[in-house]
C-alpha positions in Angstrom: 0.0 0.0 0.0 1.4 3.3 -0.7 0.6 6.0 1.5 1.6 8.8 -1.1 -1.9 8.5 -2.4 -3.7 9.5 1.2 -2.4 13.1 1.0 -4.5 16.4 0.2 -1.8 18.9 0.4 2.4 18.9 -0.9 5.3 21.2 0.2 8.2 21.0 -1.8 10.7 22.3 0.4 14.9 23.1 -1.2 17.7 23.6 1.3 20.1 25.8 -0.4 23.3 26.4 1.0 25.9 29.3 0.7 28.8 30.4 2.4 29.7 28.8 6.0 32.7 27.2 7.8 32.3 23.7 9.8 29.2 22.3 11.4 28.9 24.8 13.8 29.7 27.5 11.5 27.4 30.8 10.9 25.3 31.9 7.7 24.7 31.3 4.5 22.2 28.3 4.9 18.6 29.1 3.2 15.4 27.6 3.6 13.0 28.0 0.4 10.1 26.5 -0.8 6.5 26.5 -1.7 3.3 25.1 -0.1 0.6 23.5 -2.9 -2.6 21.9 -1.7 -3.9 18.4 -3.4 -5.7 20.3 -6.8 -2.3 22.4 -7.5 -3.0 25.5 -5.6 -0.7 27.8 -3.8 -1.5 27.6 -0.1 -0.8 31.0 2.0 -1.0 31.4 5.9 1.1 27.9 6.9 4.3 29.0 9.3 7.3 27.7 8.9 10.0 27.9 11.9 13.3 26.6 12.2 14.3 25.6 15.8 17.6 24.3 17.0 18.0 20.7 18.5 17.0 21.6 22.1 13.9 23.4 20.6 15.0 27.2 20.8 13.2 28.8 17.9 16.1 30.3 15.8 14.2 31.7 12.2 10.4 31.7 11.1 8.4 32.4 7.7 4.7 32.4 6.5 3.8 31.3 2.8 2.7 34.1 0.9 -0.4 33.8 -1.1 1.5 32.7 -4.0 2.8 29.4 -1.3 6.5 30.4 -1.3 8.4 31.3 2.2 12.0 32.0 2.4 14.2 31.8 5.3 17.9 32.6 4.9 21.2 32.8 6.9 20.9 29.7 9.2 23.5 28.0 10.9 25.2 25.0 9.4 24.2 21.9 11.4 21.0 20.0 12.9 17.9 21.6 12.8 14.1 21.3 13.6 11.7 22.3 10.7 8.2 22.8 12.2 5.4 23.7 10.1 2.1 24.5 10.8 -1.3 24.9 9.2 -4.6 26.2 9.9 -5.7 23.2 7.8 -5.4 21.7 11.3 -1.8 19.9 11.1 1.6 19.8 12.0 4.8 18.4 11.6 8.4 18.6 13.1 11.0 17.3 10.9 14.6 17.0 11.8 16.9 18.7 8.9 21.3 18.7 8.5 21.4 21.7 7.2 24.8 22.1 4.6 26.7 24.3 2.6 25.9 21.3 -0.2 22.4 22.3 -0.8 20.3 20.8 -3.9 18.0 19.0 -1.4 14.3 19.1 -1.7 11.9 17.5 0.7 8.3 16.5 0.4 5.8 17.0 3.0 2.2 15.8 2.1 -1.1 16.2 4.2 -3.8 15.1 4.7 -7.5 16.9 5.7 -7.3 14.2 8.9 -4.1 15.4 10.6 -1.6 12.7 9.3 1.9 14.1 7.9 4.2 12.4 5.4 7.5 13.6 4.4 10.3 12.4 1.9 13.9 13.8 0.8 14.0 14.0 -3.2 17.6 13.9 -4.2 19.0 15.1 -7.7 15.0 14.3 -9.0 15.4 10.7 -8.3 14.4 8.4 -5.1 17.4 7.4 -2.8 17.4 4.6 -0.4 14.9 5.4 2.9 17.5 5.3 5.7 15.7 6.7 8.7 12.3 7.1 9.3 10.1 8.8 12.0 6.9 7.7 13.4 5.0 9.9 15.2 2.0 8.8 17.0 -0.1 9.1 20.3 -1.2 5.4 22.6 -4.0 5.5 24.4 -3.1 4.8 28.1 -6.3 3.3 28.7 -6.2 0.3 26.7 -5.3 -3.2 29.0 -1.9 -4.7 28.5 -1.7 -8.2 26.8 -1.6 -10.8 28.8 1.8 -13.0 29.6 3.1 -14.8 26.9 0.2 -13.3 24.8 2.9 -11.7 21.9 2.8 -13.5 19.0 5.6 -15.8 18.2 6.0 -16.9 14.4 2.6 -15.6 13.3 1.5 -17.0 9.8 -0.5 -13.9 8.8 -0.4 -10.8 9.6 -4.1 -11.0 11.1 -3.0 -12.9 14.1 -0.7 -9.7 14.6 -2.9 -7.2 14.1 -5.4 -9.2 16.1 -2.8 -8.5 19.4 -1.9 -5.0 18.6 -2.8 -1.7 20.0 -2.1 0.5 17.0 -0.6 -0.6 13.4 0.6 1.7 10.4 2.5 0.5 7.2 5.8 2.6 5.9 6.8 3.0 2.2 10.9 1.9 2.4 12.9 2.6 -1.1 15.9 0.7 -2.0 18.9 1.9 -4.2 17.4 1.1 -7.5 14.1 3.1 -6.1 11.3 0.0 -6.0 9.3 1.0 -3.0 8.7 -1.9 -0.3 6.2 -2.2 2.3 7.1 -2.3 6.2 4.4 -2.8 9.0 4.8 -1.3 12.5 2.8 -2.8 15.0 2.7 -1.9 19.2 1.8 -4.3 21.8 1.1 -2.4 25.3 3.0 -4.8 27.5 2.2 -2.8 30.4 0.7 0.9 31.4 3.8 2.3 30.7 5.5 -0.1 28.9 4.7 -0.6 24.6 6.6 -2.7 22.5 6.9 -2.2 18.7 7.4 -4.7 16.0 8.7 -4.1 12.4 7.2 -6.7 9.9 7.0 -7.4 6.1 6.2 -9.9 3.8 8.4 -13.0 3.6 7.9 -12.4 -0.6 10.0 -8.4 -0.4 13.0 -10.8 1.6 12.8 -14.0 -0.6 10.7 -14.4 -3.7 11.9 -18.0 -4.2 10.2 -18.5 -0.6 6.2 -20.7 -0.9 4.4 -18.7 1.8 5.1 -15.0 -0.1 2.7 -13.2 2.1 3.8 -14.2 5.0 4.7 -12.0 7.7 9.0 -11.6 8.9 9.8 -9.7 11.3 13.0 -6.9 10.6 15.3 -5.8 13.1 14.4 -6.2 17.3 11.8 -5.7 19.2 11.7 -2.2 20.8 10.5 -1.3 24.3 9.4 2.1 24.5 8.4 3.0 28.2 6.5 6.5 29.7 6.7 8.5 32.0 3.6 10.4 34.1 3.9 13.1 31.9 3.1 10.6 28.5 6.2 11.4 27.1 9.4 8.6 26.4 11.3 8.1 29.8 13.6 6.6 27.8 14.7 8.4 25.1 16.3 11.7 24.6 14.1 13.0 21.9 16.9 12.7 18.5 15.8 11.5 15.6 18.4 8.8 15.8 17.2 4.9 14.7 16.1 3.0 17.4 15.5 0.0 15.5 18.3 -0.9 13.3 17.1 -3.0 9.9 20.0 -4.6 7.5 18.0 -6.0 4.7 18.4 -7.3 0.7 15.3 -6.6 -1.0 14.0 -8.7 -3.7 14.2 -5.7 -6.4 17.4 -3.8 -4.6 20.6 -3.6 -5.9 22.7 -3.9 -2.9 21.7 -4.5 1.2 19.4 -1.9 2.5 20.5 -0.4 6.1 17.6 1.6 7.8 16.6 2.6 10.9 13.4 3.3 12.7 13.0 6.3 15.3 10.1 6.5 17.8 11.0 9.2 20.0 8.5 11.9 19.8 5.4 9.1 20.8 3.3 10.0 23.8 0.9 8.0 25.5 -2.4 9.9 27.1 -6.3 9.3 27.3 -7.6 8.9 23.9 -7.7 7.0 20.7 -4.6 5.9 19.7 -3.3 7.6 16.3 -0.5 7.5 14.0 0.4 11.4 13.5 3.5 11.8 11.4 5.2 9.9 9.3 8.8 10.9 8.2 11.0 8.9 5.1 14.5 10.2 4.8 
């Protein structure tokens, strides 16, 4: 399933860089780009603002009515791009920002809240290597019971039968063939979730009898809360936090990605799935 299909708005977003010493260097780094909604028109009003890794707010813009925004002399180094609509979402996307430049990023929207994003490189697809899942447990929900977890499930219903909340992720190879991962989390207990990356045995082995058949990529991950709902045990990067070294059916050469997790909460409510980020 491909998710690019869900969206109703796009902003293509190019990082341009400019003069600038090391990583820590000052100036020269722009941020331009344009906001379209789903028919091909210009969409005015959404803010962009740049914020540093420990969330200081360091530049902002607001598309014109034409959709552009410009930002310009940032710092080179790691930054926080957070954009926001009065089309009722959000998103927070962590950006290296270089003197390289040439770098344009897709963001796509939907009507219901959910954010997609996806680096496009020299106008083709590289290989996904991180990606960000953004999403909101609901507290509420009762754990599974001991040795409840599924073990080598046979389909992916007996998975989804056990989980609290379930998404599916585009992941591109080097020769660009998109393949499908699904994320499932089992609360374990009320402050304890575990998540599970899964895909069909046929993406990993096509000479294999039970194609659709679920594998499971990488380890398990334990994400626990604190009282707050936020992760007690993560510092909030956008580094991976499950590591997956895979050879696609379709891919050229081994596929190393990583999965980050660090900006879900748990509170009362219906669990969601809020953000989705592909770089």
């Amino acid at each position: 399933m491909n998710l690019r299909t869900y969206f109703a708005a796009i902003l293509l977003l190019c990082l341009v860089g400019g003069c600038g010493g090391g990583t820590n260097g000052t100036g020269g780094v722009e941020i331009k780009g344009g906001v379209i909604g789903g028919s091909g028109e210009p969409l005015g009003g959404v803010i962009v603002d740049v914020r540093s890794s420990d969330d200081e707010l360091l530049d902002s813009a607001t598309s014109s009515t034409d959709g552009s925004f410009l930002i310009e002399d940032l710092r080179q180094g790691m930054v926080i791009l957070e954009v926001d609509s009065s089309l009722n979402w959000r998103t927070r996307i962590p950006l290296v920002l270089t003197s390289e430049g040439g770098k344009d990023l897709q963001i796509l929207a939907a009507s219901t809240g959910f954010i997609s994003s996806r680096f496009i490189e020299d106008s083709s697809l590289p290989a996904t290597q991180v990606v960000t899942v953004v999403g909101r447990l609901d507290i509420d929900l009762p754990p599974l019971a001991v040795g409840a977890l599924p073990g080598s499930p046979s389909t992916f219903s007996e998975i989804a039968r056990l989980s609290q909340l379930q998404t599916v992720v585009d992941a591109f190879d080097d020769l660009g063939a998109s393949h499908t991962l699904s994320v499932y989390f089992f609360r374990i207990s009320s402050d304890e979730v575990l998540v599970r990356v899964y895909t069909t045995r046929g993406e990993v082995n096509p000479s294999t009898d039970s194609l659709n058949s679920p594998v499971q990529l990488g380890d398990d991950l334990l994400m626990r809360f604190d009282e707050d709902g936020k992760r007690s045990d993560s510092n909030g990067e956008f580094s991976p936090e499950i590591s997956i070294s895979v050879v696609w059916k379709e891919g050229g050469t081994n596929s190393d990605l990583g999965l980050n997790f660090s900006q879900f909460t748990q509170y009362d409510g219906l669990s969601v799935i809020q953000a989705i980020h592909v770089r």
